[in-house]
KEKE-852519 format. One record per atom (N, C-alpha, C, O, CB): residue number from 1; residue in three letters; x, y, z. Coordinates in steps of 0.2 Angstrom, whole numbers. Each point is the difference from the previous one (the first is absolute). Glycine has a CB too. Layout:
<recs>
REC   num   residu       u       v       w
REC   NUM      ALA       X       Y       Z
...
</recs>
This chain:
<recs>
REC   num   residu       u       v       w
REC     1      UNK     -13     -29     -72
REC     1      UNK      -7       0       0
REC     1      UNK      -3      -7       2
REC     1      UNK       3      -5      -1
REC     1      UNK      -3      13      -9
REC     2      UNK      -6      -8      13
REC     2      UNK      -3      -6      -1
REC     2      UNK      -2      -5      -4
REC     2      UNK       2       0      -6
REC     2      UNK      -3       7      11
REC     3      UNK      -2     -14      -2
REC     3      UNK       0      -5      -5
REC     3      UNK      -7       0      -4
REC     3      UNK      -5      -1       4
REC     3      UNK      14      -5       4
REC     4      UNK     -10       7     -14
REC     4      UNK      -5      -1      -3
REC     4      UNK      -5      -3       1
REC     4      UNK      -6       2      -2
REC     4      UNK      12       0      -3
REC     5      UNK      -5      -8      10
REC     5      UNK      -7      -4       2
REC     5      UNK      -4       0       6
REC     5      UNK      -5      -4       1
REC     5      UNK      10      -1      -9
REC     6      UNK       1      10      12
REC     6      UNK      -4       5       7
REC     6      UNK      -5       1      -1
REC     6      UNK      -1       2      -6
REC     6      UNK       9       4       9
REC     7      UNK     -14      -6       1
REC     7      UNK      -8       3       1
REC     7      UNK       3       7       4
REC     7      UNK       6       2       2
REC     7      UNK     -15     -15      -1
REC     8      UNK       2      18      -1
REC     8      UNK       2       6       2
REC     8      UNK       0      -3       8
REC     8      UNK       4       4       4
REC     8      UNK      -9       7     -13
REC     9      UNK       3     -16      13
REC     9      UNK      -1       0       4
REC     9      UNK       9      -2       4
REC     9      UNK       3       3       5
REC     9      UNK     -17      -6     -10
REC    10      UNK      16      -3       0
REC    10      UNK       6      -1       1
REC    10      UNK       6       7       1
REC    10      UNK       4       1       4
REC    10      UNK      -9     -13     -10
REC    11      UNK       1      16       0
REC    11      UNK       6       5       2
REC    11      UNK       0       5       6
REC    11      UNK       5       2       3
REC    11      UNK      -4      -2     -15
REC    12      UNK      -9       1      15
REC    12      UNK       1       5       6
REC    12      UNK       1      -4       3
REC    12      UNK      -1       3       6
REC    12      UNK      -4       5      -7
REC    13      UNK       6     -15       2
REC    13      UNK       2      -3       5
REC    13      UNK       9       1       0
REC    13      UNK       4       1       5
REC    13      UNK     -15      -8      -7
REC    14      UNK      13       6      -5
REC    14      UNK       8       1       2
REC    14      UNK       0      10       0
REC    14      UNK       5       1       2
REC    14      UNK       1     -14     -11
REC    15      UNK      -8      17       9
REC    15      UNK       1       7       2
REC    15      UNK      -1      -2       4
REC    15      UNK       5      -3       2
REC    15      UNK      -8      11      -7
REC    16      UNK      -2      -8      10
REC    16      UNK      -1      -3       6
REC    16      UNK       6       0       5
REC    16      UNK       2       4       5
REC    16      UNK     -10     -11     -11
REC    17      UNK      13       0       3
REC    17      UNK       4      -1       4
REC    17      UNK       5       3       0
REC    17      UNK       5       0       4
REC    17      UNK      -8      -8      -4
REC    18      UNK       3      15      -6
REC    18      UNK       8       1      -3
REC    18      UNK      -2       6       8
REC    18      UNK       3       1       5
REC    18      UNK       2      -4     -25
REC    19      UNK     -10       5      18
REC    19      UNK      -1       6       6
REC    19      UNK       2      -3       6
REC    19      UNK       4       4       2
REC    19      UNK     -14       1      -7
REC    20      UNK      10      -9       8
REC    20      UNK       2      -3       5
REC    20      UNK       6       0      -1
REC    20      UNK       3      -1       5
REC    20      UNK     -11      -3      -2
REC    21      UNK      10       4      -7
REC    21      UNK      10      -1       0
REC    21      UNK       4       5       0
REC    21      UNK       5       1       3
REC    21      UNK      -5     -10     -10
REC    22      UNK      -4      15       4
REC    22      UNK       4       8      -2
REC    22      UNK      -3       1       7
REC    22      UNK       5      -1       4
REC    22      UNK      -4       7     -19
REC    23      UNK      -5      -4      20
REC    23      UNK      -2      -2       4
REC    23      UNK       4      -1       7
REC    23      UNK       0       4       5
REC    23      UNK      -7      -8     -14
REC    24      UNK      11      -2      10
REC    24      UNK       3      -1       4
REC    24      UNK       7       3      -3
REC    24      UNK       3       4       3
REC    24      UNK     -10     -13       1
REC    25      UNK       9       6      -9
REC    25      UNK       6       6      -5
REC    25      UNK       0       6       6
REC    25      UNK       4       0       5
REC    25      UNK      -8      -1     -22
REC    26      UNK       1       5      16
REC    26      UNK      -1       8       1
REC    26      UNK       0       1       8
REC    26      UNK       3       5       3
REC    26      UNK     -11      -2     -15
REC    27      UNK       5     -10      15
REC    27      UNK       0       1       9
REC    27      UNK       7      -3       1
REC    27      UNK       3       4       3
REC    27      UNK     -16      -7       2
REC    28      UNK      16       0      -7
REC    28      UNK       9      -3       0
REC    28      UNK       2       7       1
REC    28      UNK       1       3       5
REC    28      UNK       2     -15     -15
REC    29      UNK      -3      16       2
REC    29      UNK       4       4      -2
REC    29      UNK       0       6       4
REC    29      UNK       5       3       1
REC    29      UNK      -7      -7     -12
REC    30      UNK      -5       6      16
REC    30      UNK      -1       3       3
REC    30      UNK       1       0       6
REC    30      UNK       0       6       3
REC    30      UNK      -5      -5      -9
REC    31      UNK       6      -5      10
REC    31      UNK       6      -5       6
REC    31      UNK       5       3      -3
REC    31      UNK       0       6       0
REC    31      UNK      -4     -18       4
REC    32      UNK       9       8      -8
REC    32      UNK       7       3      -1
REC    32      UNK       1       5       0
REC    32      UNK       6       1       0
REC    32      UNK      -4      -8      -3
REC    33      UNK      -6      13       1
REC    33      UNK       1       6      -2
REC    33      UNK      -1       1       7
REC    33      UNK       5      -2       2
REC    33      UNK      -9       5     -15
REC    34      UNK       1      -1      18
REC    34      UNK      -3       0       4
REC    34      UNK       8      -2       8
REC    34      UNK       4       4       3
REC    34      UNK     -19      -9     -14
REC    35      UNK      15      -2       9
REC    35      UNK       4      -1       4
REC    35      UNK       8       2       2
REC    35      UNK       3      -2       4
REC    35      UNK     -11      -4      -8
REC    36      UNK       9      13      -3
REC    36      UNK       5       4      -3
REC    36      UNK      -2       9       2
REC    36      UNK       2       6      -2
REC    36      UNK      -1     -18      -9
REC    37      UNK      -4      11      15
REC    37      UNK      -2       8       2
REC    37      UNK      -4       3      -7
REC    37      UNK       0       5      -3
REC    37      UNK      12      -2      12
REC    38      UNK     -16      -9     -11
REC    38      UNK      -5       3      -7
REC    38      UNK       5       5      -7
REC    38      UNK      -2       5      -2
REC    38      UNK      -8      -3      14
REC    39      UNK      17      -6     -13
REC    39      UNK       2       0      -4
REC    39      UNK       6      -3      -3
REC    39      UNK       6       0       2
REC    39      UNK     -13       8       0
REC    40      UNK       5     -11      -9
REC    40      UNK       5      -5      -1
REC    40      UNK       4       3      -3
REC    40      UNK       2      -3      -4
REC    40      UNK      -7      -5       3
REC    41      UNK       9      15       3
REC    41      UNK       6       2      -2
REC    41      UNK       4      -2       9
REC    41      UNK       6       1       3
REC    41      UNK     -10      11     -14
REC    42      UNK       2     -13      13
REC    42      UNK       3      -3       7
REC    42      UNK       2      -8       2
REC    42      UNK       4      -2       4
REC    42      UNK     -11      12       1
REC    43      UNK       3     -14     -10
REC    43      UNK       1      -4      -2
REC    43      UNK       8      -6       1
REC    43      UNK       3      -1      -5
REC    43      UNK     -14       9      -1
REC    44      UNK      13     -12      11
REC    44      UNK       6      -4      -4
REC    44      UNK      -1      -1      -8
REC    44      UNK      -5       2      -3
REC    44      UNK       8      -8      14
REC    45      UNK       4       2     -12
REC    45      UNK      -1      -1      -7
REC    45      UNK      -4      -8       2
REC    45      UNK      -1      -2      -6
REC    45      UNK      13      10      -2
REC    46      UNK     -15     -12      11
REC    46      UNK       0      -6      -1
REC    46      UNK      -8       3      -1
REC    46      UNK      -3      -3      -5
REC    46      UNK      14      -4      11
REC    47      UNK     -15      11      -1
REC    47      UNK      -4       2       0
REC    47      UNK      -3       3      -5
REC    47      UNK      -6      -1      -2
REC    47      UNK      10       0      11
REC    48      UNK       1       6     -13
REC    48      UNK      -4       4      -6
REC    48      UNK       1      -6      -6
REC    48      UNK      -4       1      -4
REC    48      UNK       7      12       7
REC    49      UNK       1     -18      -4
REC    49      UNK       0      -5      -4
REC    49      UNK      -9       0       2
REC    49      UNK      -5       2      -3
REC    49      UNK      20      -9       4
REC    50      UNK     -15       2       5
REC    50      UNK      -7      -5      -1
REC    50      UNK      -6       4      -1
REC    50      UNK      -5      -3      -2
REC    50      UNK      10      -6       9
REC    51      UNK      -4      18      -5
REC    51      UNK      -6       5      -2
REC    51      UNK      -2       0      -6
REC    51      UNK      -6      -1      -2
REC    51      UNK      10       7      10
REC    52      UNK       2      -5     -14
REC    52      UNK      -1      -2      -6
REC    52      UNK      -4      -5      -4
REC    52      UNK      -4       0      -4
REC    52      UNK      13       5       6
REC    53      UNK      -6     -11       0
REC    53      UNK      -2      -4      -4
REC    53      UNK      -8       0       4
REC    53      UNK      -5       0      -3
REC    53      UNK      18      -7      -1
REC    54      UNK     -14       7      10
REC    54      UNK      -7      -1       2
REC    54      UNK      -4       8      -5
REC    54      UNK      -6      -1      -1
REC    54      UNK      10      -7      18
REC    55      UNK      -3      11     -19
REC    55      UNK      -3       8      -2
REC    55      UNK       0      -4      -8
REC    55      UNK      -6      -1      -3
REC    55      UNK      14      14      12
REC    56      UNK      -3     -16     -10
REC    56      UNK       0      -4     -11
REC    56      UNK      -5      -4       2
REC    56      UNK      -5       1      -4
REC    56      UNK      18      -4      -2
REC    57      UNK     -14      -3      12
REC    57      UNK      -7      -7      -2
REC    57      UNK      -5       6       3
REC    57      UNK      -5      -1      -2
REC    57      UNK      10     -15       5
REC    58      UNK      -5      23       0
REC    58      UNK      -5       1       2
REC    58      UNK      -2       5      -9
REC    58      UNK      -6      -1      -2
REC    58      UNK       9       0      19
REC    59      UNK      -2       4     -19
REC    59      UNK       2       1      -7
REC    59      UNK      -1      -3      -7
REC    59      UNK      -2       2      -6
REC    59      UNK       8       1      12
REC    60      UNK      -5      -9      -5
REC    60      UNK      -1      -6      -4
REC    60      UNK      -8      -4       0
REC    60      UNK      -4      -3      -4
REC    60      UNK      18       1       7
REC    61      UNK     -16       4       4
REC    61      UNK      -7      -2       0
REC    61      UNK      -4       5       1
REC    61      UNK      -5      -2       1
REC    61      UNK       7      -8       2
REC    62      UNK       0      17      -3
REC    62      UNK      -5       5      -3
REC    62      UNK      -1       0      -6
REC    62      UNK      -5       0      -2
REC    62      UNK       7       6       9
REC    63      UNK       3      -7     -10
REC    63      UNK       0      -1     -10
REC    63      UNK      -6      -6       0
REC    63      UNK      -5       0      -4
REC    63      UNK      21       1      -1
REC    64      UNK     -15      -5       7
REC    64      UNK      -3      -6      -2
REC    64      UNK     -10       1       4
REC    64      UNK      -5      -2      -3
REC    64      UNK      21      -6       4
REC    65      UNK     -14       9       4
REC    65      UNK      -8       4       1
REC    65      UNK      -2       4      -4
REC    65      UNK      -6       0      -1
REC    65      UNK       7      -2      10
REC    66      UNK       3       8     -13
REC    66      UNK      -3       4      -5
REC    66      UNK       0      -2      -5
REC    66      UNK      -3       3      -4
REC    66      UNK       5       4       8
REC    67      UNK       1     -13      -5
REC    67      UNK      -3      -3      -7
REC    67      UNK      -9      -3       0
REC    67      UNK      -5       1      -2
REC    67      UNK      19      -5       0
REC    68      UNK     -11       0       7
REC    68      UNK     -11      -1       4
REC    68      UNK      -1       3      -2
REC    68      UNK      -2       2      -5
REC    68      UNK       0      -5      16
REC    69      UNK       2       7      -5
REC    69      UNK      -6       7      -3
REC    69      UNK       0       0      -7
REC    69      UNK      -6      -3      -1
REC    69      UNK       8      12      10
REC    70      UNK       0      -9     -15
REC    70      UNK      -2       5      -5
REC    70      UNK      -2      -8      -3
REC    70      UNK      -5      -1      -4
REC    70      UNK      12      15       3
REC    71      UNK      -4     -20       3
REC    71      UNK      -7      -4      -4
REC    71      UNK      -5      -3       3
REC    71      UNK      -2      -6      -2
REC    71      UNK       8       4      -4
REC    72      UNK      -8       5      13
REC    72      UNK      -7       0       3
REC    72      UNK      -3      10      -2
REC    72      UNK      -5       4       0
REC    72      UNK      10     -17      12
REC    73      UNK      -3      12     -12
REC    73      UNK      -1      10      -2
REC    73      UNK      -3       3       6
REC    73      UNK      -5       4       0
REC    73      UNK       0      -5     -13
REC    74      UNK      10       0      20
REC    74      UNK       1       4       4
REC    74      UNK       3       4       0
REC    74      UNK       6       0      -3
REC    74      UNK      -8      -6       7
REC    75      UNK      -1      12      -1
REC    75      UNK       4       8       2
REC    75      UNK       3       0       5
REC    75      UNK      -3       0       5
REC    75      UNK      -3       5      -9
REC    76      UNK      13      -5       4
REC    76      UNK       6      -2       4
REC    76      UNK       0       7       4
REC    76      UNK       4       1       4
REC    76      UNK       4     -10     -12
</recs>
C-alpha cells in the first residue's frame, strides 16, 4: 500500500507512472512473443526464462496499480 502522507495528487501521479511501466512490460512482452511466431511455446529456454519474469514485474505492477485504484476509488 501506499504511504499515509501521499496527497491524492501524489498518488495519481505514482499510477501514472506505474501505467507507464506495465505499459512497456506488455510492448517487451509482445515483441518476444511476437519475435517467436506469436507464441511462447516456441520460445528457447533463455527466451521463455526472460518472458516470465518480464509477465511477474508485469504482474507485480498490475497488483500494485489495483491497489491505487481502490484507494483513489477508481474503476479499473
Amino acid at each position: 500500500m501506499s504511504d499515509e502522507t501521499e496527497n491524492p495528487l501524489e498518488l495519481v501521479q505514482k499510477y501514472r507512472k506505474l501505467v507507464l511501466v506495465y505499459e512497456a512490460l506488455d510492448k517487451e512482452i509482445d515483441a518476444l512473443i511476437m519475435a517467436h511466431g506469436g507464441s511462447s511455446e516456441k520460445m528457447p529456454p533463455e527466451d521463455l526464462e526472460r518472458y516470465r519474469n518480464l509477465a511477474r514485474q508485469r504482474d507485480d505492477v498490475q497488483g500494485e496499480m489495483h491497489e491505487l485504484e481502490m484507494e483513489l476509488n477508481i474503476d479499473g
